[in-house]
C-alpha distance (Angstrom), angle and dihedral (degrees) to the residues before:
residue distance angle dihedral
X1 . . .
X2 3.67 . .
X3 4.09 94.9 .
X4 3.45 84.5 54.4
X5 3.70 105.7 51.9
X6 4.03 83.7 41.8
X7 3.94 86.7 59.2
X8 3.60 111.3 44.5
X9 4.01 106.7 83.4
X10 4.07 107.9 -113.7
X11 3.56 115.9 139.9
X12 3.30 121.8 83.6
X13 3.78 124.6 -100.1
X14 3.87 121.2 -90.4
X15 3.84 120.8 -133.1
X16 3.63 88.6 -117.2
X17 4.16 90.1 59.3
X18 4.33 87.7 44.1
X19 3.63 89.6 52.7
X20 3.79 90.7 45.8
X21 3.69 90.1 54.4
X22 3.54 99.1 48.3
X23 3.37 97.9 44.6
X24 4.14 90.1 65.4
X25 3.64 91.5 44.9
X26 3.82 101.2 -89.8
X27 3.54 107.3 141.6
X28 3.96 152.4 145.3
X29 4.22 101.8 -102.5
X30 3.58 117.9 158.2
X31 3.70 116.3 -159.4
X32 3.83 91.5 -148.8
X33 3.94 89.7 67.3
X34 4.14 93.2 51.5
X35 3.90 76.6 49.3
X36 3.31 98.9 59.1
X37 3.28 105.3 39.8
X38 3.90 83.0 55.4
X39 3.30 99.3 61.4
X40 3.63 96.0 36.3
X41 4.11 94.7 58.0
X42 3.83 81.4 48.4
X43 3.48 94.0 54.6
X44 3.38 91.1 43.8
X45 4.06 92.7 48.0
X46 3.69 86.5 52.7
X47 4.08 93.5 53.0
X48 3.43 88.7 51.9
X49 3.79 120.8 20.1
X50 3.99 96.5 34.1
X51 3.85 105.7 84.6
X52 3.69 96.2 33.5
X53 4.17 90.0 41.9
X54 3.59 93.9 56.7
X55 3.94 106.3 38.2
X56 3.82 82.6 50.1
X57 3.95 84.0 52.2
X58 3.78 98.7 40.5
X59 3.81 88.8 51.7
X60 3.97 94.5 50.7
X61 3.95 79.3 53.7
X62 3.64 109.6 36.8
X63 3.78 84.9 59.2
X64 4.16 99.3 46.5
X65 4.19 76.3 51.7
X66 3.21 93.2 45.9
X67 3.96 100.1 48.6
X68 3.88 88.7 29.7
X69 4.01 89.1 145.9
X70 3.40 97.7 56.2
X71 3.76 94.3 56.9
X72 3.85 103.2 116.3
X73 4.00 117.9 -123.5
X74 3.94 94.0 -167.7
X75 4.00 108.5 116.7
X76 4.05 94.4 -124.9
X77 4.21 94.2 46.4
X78 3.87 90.5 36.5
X79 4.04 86.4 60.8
X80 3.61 93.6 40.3
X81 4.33 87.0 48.1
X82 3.93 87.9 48.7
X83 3.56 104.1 49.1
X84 4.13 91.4 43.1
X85 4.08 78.1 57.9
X86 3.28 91.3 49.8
X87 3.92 106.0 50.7
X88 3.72 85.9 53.5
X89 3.85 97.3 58.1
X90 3.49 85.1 43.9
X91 4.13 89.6 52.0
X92 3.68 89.1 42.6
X93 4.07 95.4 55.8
X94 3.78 97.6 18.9
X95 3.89 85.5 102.0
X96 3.06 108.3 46.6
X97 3.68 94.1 38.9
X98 3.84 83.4 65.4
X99 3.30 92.9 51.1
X100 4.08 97.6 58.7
X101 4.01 83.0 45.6
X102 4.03 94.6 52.7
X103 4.00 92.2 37.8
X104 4.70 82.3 51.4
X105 3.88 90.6 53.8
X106 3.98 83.6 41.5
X107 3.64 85.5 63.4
X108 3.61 99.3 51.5
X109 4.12 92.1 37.2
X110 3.63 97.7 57.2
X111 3.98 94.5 55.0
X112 3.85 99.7 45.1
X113 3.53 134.9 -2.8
X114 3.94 120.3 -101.1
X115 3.66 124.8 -63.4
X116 3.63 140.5 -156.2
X117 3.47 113.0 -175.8
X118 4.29 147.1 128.6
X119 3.50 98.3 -145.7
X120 3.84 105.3 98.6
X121 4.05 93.5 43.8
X122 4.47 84.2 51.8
X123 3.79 102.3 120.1
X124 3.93 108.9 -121.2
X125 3.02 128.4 -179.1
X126 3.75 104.7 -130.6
X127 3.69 84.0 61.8
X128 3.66 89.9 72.7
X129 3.72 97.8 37.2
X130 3.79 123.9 120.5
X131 3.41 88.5 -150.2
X132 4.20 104.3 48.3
X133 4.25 81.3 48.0
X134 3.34 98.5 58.9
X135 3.81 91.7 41.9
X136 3.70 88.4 58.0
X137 3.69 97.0 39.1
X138 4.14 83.4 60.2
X139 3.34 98.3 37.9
X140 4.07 133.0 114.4
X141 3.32 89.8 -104.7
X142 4.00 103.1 52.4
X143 4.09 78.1 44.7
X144 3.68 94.7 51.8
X145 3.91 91.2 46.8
X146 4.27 94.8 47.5
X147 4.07 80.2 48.1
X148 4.32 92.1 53.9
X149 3.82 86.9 42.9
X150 4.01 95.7 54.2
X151 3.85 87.9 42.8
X152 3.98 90.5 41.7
X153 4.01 87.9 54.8
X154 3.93 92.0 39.0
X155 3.70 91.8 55.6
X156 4.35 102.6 36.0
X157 3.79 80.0 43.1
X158 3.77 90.6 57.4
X159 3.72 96.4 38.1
X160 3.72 89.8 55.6
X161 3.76 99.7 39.1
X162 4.47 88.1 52.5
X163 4.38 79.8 48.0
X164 4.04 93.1 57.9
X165 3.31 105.7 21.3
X166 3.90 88.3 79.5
X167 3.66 90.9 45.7
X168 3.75 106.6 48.4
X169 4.00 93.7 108.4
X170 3.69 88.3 67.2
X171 3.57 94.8 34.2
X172 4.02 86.1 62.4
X173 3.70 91.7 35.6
X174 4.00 94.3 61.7
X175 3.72 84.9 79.1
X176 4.29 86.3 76.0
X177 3.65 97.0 40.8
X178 3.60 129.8 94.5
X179 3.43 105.9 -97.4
X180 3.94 96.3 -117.8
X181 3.35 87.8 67.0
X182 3.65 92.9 55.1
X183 4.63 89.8 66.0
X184 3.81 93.4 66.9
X185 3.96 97.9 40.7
X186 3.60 87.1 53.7
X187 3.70 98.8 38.4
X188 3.71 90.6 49.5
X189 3.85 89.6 46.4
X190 3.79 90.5 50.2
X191 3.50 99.8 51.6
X192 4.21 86.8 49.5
X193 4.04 85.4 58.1
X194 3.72 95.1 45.5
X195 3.83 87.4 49.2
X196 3.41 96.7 49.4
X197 3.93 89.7 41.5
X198 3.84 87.1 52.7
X199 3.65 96.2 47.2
X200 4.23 94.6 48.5
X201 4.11 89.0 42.9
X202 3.89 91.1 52.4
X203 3.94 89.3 63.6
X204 3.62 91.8 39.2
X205 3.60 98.4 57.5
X206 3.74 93.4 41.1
X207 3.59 89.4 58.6
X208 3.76 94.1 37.8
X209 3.77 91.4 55.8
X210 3.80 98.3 45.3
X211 3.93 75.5 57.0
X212 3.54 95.7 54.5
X213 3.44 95.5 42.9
X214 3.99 96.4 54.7
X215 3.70 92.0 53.4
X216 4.05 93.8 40.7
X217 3.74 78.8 55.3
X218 4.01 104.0 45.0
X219 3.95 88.1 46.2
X220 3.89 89.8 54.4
X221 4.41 89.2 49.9
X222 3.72 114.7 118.9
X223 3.98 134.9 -137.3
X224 3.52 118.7 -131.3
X225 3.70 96.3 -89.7
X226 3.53 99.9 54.5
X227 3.58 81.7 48.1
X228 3.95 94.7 59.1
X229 3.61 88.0 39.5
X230 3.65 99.0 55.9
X231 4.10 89.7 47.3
X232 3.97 91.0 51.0
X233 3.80 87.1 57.7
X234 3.89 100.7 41.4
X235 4.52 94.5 35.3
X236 3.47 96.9 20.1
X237 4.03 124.4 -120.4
X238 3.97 110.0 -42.2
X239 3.59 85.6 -143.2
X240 3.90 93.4 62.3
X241 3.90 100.1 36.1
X242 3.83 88.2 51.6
X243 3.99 89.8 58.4
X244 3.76 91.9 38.7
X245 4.05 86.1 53.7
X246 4.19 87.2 42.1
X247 3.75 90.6 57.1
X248 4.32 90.7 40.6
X249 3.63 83.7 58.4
X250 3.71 99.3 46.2
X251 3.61 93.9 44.7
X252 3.94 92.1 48.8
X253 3.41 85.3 47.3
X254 3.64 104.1 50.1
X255 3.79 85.0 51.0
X256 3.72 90.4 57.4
X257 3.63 91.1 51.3
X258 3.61 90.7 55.6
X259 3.48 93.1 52.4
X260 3.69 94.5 59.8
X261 3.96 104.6 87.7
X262 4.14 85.1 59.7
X263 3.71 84.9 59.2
X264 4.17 117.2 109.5
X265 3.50 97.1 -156.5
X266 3.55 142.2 9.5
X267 4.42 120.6 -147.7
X268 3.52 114.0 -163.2
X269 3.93 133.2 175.3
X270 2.87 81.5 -134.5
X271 3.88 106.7 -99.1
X272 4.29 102.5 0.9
X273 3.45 105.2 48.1
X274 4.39 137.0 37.3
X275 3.47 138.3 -172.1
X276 3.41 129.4 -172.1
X277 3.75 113.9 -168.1
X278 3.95 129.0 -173.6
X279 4.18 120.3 -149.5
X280 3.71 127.8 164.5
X281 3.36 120.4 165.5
X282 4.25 118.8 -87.9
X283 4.42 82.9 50.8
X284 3.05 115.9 132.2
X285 3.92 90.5 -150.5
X286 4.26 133.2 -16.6
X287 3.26 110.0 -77.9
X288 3.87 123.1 -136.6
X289 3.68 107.1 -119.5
X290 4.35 96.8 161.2
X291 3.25 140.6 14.5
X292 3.86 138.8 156.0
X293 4.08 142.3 136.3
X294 3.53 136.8 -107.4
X295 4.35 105.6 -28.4
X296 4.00 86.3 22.0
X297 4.11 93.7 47.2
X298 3.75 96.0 49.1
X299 3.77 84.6 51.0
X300 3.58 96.9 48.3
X301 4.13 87.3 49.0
X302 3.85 93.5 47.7
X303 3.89 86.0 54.9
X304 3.82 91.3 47.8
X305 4.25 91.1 49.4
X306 3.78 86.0 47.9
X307 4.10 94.4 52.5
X308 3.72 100.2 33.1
X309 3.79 97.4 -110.2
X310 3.55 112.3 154.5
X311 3.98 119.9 -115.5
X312 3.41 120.0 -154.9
X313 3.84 129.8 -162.2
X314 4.10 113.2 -132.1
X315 3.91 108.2 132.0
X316 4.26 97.1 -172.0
X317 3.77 81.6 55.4
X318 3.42 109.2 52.7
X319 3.82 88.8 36.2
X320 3.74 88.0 56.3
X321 3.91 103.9 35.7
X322 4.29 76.1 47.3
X323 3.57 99.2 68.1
X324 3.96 99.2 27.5
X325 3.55 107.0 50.0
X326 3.86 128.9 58.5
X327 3.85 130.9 -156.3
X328 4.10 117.3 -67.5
X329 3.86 86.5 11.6
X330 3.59 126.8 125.9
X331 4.14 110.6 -122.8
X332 4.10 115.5 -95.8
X333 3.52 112.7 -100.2
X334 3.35 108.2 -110.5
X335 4.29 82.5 67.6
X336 3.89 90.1 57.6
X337 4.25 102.9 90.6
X338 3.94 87.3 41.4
X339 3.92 90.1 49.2
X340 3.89 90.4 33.1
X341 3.66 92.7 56.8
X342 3.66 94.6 48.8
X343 4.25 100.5 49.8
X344 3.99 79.2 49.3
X345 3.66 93.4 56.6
X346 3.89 95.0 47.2
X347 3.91 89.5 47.4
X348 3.65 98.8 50.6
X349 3.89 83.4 45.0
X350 3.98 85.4 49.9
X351 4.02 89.9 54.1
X352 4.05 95.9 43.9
X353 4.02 84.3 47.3
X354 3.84 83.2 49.6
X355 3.09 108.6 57.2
């Protein structure tokens, strides 16, 4: 029951399994955005670039019409009279050309950042392989996209039918009219569709690419093993750091032990906690060399008895000195009259023994 937990994918992704995925080309694109962003540079091309594109055009024309007999026919002058005509279609749409290319990469930009990578264009073989087609041509997601397109052409279809319907008097009437009236009617109702088109696509590809994004994201979750996996290789197996800190601890410890016999004076609780402290004269403080509890403290004393340091009984003090002074660091201050008091005591005891 375990195994099976462990293999079904339910924990969420890590960064480090996103980033992998990106980085060969895996990510959440929604065609509905490109789509958009499509249509909308178009629109905006024809807002802008349409009147101006086409006069420019219909002059360049109206004059090779105009001076149609003194187009050349030689070979050399015909070239020369066909690339000229070319340069200025090429002026006349370079811009908004551009402008359908920058608004494509817009498309792309605004749903993941930019990518260089192979990994797509790899052949595989279950990209050729009868069997992984079909599967995708039945699968949820070929269903879900045949679903978007019949609600896509339900709703556009709408949108477009409420935009003529009102206007289908005029729309027969254009047969009377002269027919330069008929350009801005139909410019004016063009530009009305492509609004509407715009504004109906924008929620459609927001929706469609919180879509894509959810299931980009479920196929990238993790099971449990992958999980554990992916933590041995970024922390390092728990197993190994734990022994690795076991041996930092008994090394730091064994050090600490040795240090002991340099110690002055040793404050116990008297069977919990131990401090060995170290004072010769020029200090500016004592100096904690040891310190430890219960195993660690009866340790520390045994080393004391064995080197003659003196041990002295004060339990607020060694609970205090305990928890506020670290290994190799001089005691706080507001320890140094209760410590003071007691190094004086042992050295007048020292002198009296002395003498």
């Amino acid at each position: 029951m375990a195994d099976d937990n462990d293999a079904e994918h339910t924990q969420d992704p890590t960064q480090k399994r996103l980033d992998e995925a990106i980085n060969r080309g895996d990510v959440a694109r929604s065609i509905e955005v490109n789509t958009w962003f499509m249509i909308a540079g178009g629109a905006l091309v024809l807002m802008m670039f349409a009147g101006p594109t086409a006069q420019s055009l219909a002059t360049s024309f109206r004059g090779i019409l105009a001076n149609s007999y003194q187009v050349p026919t030689d070979p050399a002058a015909l070239g020369h009279f066909a690339r000229g005509m070319a340069f200025r279609v090429i002026a006349a749409l370079g811009i908004p050309f551009l402008l359908l290319v920058l608004a494509a990469l817009c498309g792309s930009m605004v749903q993941h950042r930019i990518l260089f990578t192979i990994e797509p264009i790899i052949p595989r073989l279950s990209k050729i392989s009868p069997a992984a087609g079909f599967g995708r041509l039945f699968s949820m997601d070929a269903l879900a996209n045949f679903a978007k397109g019949l609600v896509k052409l339900a709703v556009f279809g709408a949108v477009i039918f409420a935009l003529l319907w009102p206007q289908q008097q005029k729309i027969r009437g254009l047969i009377a009219v002269d027919p330069a009236e008929i350009l801005p009617f139909t410019q004016s109702l063009t530009m009305k569709m492509l609004g509407a088109v715009v504004a109906v696509l924008a929620v459609v590809a927001a929706a469609d690419y919180f879509f894509q994004y959810r299931q980009w994201y479920d196929r990238q979750r993790m099971t449990v093993q992958e999980m554990k996996e992916e933590f041995r290789q970024t922390e390092g197996d728990p197993m190994i750091k734990g022994k690795l800190r076991q041996l930092r601890q008994a090394r730091a410890r064994k050090r600490m032990m040795a240090a002991v016999p340099k110690a002055s004076i040793i404050i116990t609780n008297p069977t919990h906690y131990a401090i060995a402290l170290q004072y010769e004269r020029g200090m500016n403080a004592p100096v904690c060399v040891a310190k430890g509890v219960d195993l660690i403290a009866r340790r520390i004393r045994e080393i004391a008895e064995t080197h003659g340091i003196p041990v002295v009984e004060n339990p607020p003090l060694a609970r205090a000195l305990h928890a506020t002074v670290d290994i190799d660091q001089e005691i706080p201050p507001e320890h140094y009259r209760a410590v003071a008091e007691i190094i004086g005591y042992l050295m007048r005891l020292r002198r009296l023994v002395a003498r």
